[in-house]
Structures are given as C-alpha cells and as structure tokens.
C-alpha positions as CSV (number, residue, x, y, z in Angstrom):
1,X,23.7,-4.5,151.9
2,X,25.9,-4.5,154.8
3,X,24.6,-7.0,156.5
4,X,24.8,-9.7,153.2
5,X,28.1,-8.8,152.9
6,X,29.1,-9.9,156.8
7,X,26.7,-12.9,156.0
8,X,28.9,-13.7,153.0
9,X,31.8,-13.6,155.1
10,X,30.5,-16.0,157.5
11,X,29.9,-18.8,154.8
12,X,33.8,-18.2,153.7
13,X,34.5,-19.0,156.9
14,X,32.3,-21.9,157.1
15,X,34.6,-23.3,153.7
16,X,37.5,-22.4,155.3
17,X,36.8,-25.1,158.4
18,X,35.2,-27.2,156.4
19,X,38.6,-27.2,154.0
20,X,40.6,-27.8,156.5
21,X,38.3,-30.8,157.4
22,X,38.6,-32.3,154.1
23,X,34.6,-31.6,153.4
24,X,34.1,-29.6,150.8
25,X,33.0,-30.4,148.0
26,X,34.9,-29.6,144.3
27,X,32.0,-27.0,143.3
28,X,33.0,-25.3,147.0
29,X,36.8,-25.5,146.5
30,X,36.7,-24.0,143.4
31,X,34.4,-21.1,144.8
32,X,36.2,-20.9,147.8
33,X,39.4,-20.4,145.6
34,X,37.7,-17.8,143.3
35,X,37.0,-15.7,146.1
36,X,40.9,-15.7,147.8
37,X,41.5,-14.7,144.2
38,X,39.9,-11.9,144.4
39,X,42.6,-9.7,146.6
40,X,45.8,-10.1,148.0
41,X,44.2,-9.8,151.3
42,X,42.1,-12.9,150.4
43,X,45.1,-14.6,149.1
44,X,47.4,-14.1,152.7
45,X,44.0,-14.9,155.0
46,X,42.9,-17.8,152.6
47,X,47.1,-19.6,153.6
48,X,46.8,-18.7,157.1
49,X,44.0,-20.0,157.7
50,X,43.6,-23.2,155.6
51,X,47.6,-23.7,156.3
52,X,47.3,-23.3,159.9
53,X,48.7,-25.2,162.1
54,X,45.9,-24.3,164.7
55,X,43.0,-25.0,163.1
56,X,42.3,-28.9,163.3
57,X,43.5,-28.1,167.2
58,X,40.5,-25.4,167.8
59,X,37.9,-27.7,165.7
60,X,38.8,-30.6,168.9
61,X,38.4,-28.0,171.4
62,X,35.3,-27.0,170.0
63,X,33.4,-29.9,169.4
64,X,32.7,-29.6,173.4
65,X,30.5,-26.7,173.1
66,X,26.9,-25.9,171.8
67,X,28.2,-25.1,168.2
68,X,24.6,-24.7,167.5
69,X,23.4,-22.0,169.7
70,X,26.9,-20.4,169.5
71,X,25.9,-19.5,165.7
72,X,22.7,-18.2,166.5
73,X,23.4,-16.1,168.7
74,X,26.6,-14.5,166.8
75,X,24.1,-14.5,163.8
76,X,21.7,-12.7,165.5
77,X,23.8,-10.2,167.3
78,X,25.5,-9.3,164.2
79,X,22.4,-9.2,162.1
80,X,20.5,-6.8,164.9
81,X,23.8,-4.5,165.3
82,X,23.7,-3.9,161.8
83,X,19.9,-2.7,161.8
84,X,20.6,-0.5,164.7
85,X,18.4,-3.0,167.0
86,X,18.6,-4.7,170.7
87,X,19.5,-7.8,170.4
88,X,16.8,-10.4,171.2
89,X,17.3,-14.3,171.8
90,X,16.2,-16.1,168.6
91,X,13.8,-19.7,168.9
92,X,16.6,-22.6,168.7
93,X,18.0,-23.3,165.1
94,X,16.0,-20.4,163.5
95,X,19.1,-19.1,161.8
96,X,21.2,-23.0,161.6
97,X,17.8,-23.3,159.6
98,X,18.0,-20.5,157.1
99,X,21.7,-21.4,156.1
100,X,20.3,-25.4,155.3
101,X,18.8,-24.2,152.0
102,X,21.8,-23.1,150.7
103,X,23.0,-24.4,147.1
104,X,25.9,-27.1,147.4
105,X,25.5,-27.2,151.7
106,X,24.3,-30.7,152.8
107,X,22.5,-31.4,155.9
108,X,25.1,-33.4,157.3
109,X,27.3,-30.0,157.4
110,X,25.1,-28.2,159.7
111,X,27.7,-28.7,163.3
112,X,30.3,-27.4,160.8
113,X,28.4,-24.4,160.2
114,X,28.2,-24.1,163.8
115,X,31.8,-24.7,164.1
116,X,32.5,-22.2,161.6
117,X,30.9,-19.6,163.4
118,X,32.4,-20.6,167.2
119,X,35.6,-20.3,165.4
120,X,35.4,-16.6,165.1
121,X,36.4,-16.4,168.9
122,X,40.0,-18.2,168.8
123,X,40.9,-19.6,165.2
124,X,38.9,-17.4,163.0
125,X,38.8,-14.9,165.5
126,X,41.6,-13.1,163.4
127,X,39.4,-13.9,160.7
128,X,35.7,-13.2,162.3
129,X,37.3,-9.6,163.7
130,X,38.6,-9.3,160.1
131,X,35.6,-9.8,158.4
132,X,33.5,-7.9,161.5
133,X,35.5,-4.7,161.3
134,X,35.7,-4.6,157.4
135,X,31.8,-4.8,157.4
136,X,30.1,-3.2,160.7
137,X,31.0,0.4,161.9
138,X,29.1,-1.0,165.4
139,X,31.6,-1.1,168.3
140,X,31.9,-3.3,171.2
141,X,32.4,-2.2,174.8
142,X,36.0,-3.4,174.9
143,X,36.7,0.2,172.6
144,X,39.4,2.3,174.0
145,X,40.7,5.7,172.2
146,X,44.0,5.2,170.5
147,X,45.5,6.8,173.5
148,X,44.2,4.2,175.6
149,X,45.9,1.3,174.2
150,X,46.8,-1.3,176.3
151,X,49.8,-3.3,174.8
152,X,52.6,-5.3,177.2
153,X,55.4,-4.1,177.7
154,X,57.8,-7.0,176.0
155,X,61.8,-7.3,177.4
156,X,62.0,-6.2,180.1
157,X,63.4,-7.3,184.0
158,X,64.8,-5.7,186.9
159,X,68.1,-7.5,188.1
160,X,69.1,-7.2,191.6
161,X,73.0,-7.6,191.9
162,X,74.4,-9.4,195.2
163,X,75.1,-5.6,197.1
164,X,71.5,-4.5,196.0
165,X,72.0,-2.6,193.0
166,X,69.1,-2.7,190.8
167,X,69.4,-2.7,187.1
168,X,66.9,-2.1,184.6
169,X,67.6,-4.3,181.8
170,X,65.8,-2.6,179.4
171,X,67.6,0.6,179.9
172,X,71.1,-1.0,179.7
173,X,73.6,-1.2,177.1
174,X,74.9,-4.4,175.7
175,X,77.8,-5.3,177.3
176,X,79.3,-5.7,181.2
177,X,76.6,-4.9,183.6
178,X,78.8,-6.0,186.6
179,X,81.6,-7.5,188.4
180,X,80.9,-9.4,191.1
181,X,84.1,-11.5,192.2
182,X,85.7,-13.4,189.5
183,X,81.9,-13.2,187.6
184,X,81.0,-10.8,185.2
185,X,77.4,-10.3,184.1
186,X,76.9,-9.0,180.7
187,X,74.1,-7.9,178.7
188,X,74.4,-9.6,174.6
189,X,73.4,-8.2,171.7
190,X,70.0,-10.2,171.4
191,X,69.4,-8.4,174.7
192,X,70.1,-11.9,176.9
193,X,71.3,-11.6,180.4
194,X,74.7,-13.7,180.7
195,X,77.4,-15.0,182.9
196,X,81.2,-15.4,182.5
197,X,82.8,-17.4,185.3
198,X,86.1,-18.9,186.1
199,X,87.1,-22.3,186.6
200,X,88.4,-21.4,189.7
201,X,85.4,-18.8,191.0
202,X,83.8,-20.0,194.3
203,X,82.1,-16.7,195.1
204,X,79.3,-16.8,197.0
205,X,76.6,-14.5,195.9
206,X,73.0,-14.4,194.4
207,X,72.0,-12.4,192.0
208,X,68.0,-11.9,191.4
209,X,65.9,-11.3,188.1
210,X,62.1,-10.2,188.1
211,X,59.7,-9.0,185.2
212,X,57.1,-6.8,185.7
213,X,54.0,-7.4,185.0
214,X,53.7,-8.0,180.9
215,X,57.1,-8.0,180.5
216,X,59.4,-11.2,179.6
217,X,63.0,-11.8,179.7
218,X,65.7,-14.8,179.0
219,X,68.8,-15.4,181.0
220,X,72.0,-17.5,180.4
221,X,72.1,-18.8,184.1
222,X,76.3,-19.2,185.0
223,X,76.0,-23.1,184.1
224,X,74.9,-22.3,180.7
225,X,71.3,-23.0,181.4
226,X,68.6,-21.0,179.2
227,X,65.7,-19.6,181.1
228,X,62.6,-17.9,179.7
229,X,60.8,-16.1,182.5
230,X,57.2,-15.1,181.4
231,X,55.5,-12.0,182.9
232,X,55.6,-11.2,186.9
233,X,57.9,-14.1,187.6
234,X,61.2,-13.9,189.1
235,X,64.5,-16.1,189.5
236,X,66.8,-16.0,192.4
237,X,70.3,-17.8,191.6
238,X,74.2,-18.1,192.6
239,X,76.8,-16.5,190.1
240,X,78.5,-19.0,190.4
241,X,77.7,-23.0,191.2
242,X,81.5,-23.8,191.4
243,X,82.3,-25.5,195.0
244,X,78.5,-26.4,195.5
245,X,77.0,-30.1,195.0
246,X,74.1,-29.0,193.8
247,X,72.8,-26.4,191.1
248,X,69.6,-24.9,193.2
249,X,67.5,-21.7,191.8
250,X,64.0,-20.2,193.3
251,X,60.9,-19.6,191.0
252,X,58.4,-17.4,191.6
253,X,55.5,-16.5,188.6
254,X,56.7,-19.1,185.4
255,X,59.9,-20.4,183.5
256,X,60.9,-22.5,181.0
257,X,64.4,-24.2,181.5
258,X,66.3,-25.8,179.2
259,X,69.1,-27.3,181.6
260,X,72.8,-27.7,180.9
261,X,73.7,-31.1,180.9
262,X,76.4,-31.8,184.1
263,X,76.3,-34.4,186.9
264,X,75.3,-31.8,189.4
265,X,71.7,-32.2,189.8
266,X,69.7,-28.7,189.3
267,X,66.7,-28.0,191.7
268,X,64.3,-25.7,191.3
269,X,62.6,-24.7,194.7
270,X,59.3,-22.7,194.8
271,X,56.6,-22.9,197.3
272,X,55.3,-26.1,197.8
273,X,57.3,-27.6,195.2
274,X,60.7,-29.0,194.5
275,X,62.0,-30.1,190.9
276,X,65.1,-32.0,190.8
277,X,66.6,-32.9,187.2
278,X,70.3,-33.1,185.5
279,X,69.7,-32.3,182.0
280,X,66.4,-31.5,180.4
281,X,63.9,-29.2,179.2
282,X,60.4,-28.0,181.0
283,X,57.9,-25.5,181.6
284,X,56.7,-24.1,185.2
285,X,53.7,-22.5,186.1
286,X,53.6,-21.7,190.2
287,X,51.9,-18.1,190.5
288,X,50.9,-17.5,193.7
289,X,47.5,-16.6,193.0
290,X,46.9,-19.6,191.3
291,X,45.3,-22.8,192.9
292,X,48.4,-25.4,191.6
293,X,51.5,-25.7,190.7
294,X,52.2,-26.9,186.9
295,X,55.2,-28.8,185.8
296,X,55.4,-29.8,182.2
297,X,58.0,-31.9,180.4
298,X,59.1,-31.3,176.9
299,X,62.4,-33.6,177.1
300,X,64.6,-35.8,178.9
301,X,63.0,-36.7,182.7
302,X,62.7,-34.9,185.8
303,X,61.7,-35.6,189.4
304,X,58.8,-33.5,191.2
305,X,58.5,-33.9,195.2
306,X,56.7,-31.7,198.1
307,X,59.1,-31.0,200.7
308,X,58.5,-32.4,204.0
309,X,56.7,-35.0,203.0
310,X,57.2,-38.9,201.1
311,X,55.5,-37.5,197.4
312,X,57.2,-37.6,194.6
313,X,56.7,-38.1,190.9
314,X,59.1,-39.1,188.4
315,X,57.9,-37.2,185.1
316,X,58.5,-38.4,181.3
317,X,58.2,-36.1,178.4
318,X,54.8,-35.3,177.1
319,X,53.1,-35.6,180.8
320,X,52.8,-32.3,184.0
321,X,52.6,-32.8,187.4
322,X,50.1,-31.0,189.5
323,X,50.4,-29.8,193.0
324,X,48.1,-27.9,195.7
325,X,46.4,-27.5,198.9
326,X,43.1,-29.4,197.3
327,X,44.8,-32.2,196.1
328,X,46.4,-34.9,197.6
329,X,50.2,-35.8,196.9
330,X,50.7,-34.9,193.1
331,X,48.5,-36.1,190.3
332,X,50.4,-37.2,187.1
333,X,48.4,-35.7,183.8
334,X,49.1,-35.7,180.2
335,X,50.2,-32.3,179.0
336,X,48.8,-30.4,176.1
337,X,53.0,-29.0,175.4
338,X,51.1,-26.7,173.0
339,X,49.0,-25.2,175.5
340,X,52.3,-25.1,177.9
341,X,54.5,-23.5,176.0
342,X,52.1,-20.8,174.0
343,X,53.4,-18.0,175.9
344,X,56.8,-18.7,175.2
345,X,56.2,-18.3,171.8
346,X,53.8,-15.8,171.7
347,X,50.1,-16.9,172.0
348,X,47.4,-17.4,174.6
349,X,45.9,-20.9,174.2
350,X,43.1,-21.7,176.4
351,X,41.7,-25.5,176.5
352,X,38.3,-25.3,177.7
353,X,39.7,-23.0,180.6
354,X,37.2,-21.2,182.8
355,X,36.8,-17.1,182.3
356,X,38.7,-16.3,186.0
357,X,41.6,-18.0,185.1
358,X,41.8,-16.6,181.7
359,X,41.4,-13.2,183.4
360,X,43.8,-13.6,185.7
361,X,46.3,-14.9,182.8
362,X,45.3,-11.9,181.1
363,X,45.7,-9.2,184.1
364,X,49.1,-10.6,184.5
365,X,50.2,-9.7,180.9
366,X,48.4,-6.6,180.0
367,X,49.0,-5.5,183.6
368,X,45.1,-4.7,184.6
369,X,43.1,-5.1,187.3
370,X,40.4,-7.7,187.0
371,X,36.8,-7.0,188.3
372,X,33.7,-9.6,188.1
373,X,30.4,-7.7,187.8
374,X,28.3,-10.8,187.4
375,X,29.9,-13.4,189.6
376,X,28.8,-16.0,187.4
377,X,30.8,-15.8,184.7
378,X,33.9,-16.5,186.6
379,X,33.1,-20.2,185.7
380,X,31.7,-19.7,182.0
381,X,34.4,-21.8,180.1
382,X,36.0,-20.8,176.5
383,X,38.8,-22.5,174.7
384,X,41.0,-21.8,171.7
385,X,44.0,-19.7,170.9
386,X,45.2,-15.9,169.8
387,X,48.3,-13.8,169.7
388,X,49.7,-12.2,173.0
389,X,51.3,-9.1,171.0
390,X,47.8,-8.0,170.1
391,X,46.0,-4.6,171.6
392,X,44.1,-5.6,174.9
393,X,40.8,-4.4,173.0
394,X,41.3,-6.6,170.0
395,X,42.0,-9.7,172.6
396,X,38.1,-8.5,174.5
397,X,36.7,-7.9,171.3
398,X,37.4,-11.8,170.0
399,X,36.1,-12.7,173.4
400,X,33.2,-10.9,172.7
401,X,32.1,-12.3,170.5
402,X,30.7,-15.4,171.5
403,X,28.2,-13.9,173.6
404,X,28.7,-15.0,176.9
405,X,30.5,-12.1,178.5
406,X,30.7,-8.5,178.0
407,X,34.4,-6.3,179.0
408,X,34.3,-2.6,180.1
409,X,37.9,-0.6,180.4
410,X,38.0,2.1,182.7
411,X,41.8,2.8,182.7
412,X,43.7,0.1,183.7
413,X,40.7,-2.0,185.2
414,X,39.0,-4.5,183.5
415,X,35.3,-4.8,184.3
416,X,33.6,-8.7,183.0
417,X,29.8,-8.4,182.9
C-alpha cells in the first residue's frame, strides 16, 4: 500500500514538470488540479512548484543526463526499500516500461517521466523528500539524531579594528563599536557593519572583517560601498579613502560589491587577481582552495588584470572572467548570474558541477570536513538547485537520492562513498 502511494506521488510529480512544460493534457490538468485540491499542503506545493521560477532552469540542466536510467534506479531503490530488500540493478527501461501503459501518458512523454524523477534531487527535491518522507519510514545514511544537527551559523564576522581589537559582531549591540580617528564604526539595526567619516578625516588605518566558516555578513565600506561576504571570506580596507587616489580593498573567500559611484577607481586585490572598476556591481569567487578565480558582472563594466604581467580583460554585464595556474591569461565566459549570485540570496545552484567541488562548497558552509571514500566520485557530476538554510542531512538526503553517491556523518566529517 505503501509503496502505490510513493508510486502515486511520483506520477504527480511527473504532471507537475510536465505542467510547467506546457504538456499536459486537459484530462491531466484537471486531475492534477483535483489532487492539489485535496489539502492545503497540496494547494502551497502544487504554486511552488508549478509557479517556480526554478523549474524550466533545472528541466535545461537536466536534459544532459541519463533521465532514463536516473528513473530506474530511484524506482527501484524506493520500491526495494519499501519491501525491506537490497537493492538490485534493474534490466534498462524495465520500470520507464511499466509507466508507458498508463491511461492519458503518450509515448512521446517518456524523457519527461525521466525528468520527473531526476527532478527529485534539485527542483522536486523539496518535493521528492516531501513525498519520500510522508510515505517511507526507511532512512538514508545521511541521518543524524536531532542533537546532531548541522545547520550554519548565519551573521556572523569577526572585525579586527586598526590596534587589534577583535570584535565579535554577532555578540555586539547596535550602535558605536569604535572610534578610530575622526571614524566611527557602528553596528545598525539590520545588524550591518558601517562607517561615519569626515570630510576632512585622512586617518590612516585598516580595519579587517572575516566570517567563519558558514557564517555571512554585509558591510557599508566608508565610501558607501555594500559588500556581501559569503562564508570563510574576509575583507581588509582603510577607514577612511580620504587623501588616497585610489579606493583599494583585499579579498580573501567571496564578495559581492555593489560599488559607490566616485571618480576614484576601486581595486580589489586578491591573489593572482586585480579588479579595477569606478561604479558597478559584481560577484567574486577566489577561495584559495579552489583551482580559479571567478569574476562575475551583474552591472556597469569592470576591468580584470593579473599583476605582473600584460593580461587584462575588460568585462560587460552578463559575462565572468576566469583566472589560474592552468590557464593561460584570462578566459572571458558567459555567466549563469543565477548560479553566481545563489548564495547571496540563499540557495546552492549547481550547473552540471562535479561532486568535489560541490563538497568543498558544502564544507565551507556547514563547516565539515570532507572525506572521499571512493575516489571516483570526486568527478560524478550533478546539477540543479536547493535552499542553503536547510539541515545538512536534508541537503545529503536530496543528494541521495539519485543514486550515484552515498554520505556518512561522523560528527563534523563528512564521509562520500
């Protein structure tokens, strides 16, 4: 009974992707209507998914992979965990069969079954896990007790004042932090690091901010420029850029800017990297333990160069430079801006990303330490997208799912077989 249930499920799903790709037909939207009538739970899943902004995005990504054998084996695993069995590979298209008899499903629907069912990692992941937990009491390694939650942490930076005074941010009251000549740095109400300066302030002082790992943190630079650090990144700056012909900070980890407009050019310096611009908005990705440096532009236009050497790249909006030891000069891209900016506002989106690179984004957010078991799935590739304010176990679960890698917890170490 169980298991028709979850097998119910996965042809709502189906309708739902296949809604959203204008394929159904008016026998299926009526059905598929009756059924998000049937709860309010139906009703809020039914808009978020059908209404999604995500979803014609994950149907692109998806159409890379082998939708086919992707349903089979989440078919299978699911039918066998229900039954109490091992599971067992199934001969190709056994179970893409079975569903081909079904009244009102046309032959020429069959990838978007398969879609339907890859969905369940990224896009329908919220609703596959939905649907999975409502209907099997089965868990997945990824379990942790309740007191072994793994969250992130959310605001939270360390700012190191020009005398080395350390302040943690999240334990400070709004208000003045610190005086530091004729600069005061406050903390506002929304919890924003700020900067009042005087017209006539020439001190000469840095101050530096750093989030830990899985912690964020946005800071009104003395200019008025916004920056959003994301998690183990850090900023060092000048209170003040009175008396200097340049506005230069140093990036470590990732940033967004959105740069007050002046005609003192702002530089931001990291390793390997330069990016000079006077007013504009753009995204930065230069973790150390990453192979390149990313530099995506949203607006206005900006000006990427390697120090020491004649490269340089004049960027528009909508395009990313990229920059490291295996590549020569900087290669000009077009951006996904979606993909770039997802962690600003709250989501992991992976487009067709290998699993070590995931991991690592991953490590760095939920602070864990990342261990490959089986070397080879460093390079398995998965793509779609998923909130970042969701439990660490819920994130491995939808991952799960697809059947190409297997997550262990053992405290704060993360274990991919």
């Amino acid at each position: 009974m169980k298991k028709d249930r979850l097998f119910e499920s996965l042809n709502i799903a189906e309708l739902m992707v296949r809604k959203k790709a204008s394929r159904l037909t008016a026998e299926e939207e009526q059905a598929l209507r009756d059924w998000a009538g049937l709860s309010e739970e139906n009703t809020e899943l039914y808009s978020e998914i059908t209404q999604g902004k995500e979803l014609g995005k994950e149907i692109d990504i998806l159409n890379k992979y082998n939708a086919a054998e992707a349903f089979a084996k989440f078919q299978s695993k699911v039918a066998e965990q229900q039954e109490g069995q091992q599971p067992h590979d199934l001969p190709e298209n056994q179970e893409l069969k079975q569903t081909q008899n079904r009244p009102g499903l046309q032959n020429s629907n069959r990838f978007l079954i398969g879609i339907a069912a890859s969905l369940f990692v990224f896009v329908i992941a919220g609703l596959g896990y939905y649907f999975y937990e409502k209907n099997s009491p089965a868990e997945l390694t990824a379990t942790t007790t309740a007191s072994d939650q793994i969250l992130p942490i959310g605001n939270e930076a360390v700012l190191t004042l020009a005398n080395g005074k350390e302040i943690k941010l999240s334990n400070a009251k709004n208000g003045e932090l610190a005086v530091e000549g004729d600069v005061k740095v406050h903390k506002t109400k929304d919890g924003e690091l700020a900067y009042t300066v005087s017209a006539n302030n020439n001190t000469l002082a840095s101050n530096k901010i750093e989030t830990p790992k899985g912690g964020i943190y946005q800071v009104s630079l003395p200019d008025g420029t916004k920056v959003w650090l994301n998690a183990a990144s850090s900023l060092k700056y000048p209170v003040s850029f009175n008396g200097l012909n340049q506005r230069r900070v140093e990036l470590t980890g990732e940033a967004y800017f959105e740069i007050s407009k002046q005609q003192k050019p702002f530089i931001v310096s990291m390793k390997g990297e330069e990016t000079e611009v006077l007013g504009t908005h753009f995204n930065i990705n230069c973790y150390p333990d990453e192979a390149v440096i990313r530099t995506t532009l949203m607006e206005g236009s900006l000006k990427v160069s390697i120090p020491g050497t004649q490269y340089s790249k004049v960027l528009k909006p909508g395009y990313e430079t990229v920059v490291g030891k295996s590549i020569k000069g900087i290669d000009l891209e077009k951006a996904d801006l979606e993909a770039a900016l997802a962690w600003k506002n709250g989501a992991f989106i992976f487009v067709d990303q290998d699993l070590e690179t995931i991991m690592r984004t991953i490590g760095r957010w939920y602070n864990v330490e990342v261990e490959f078991a089986d070397p080879e799935k460093r390079k398995v590739t998965f793509g779609g997208s998923m909130s970042r304010y969701s439990e660490l176990k819920k994130v491995l679960k939808k991952l799960e799912l697809t059947g190409l890698a297997k997550f262990k917890l053992e405290g704060r170490k993360l274990i991919v077989q």
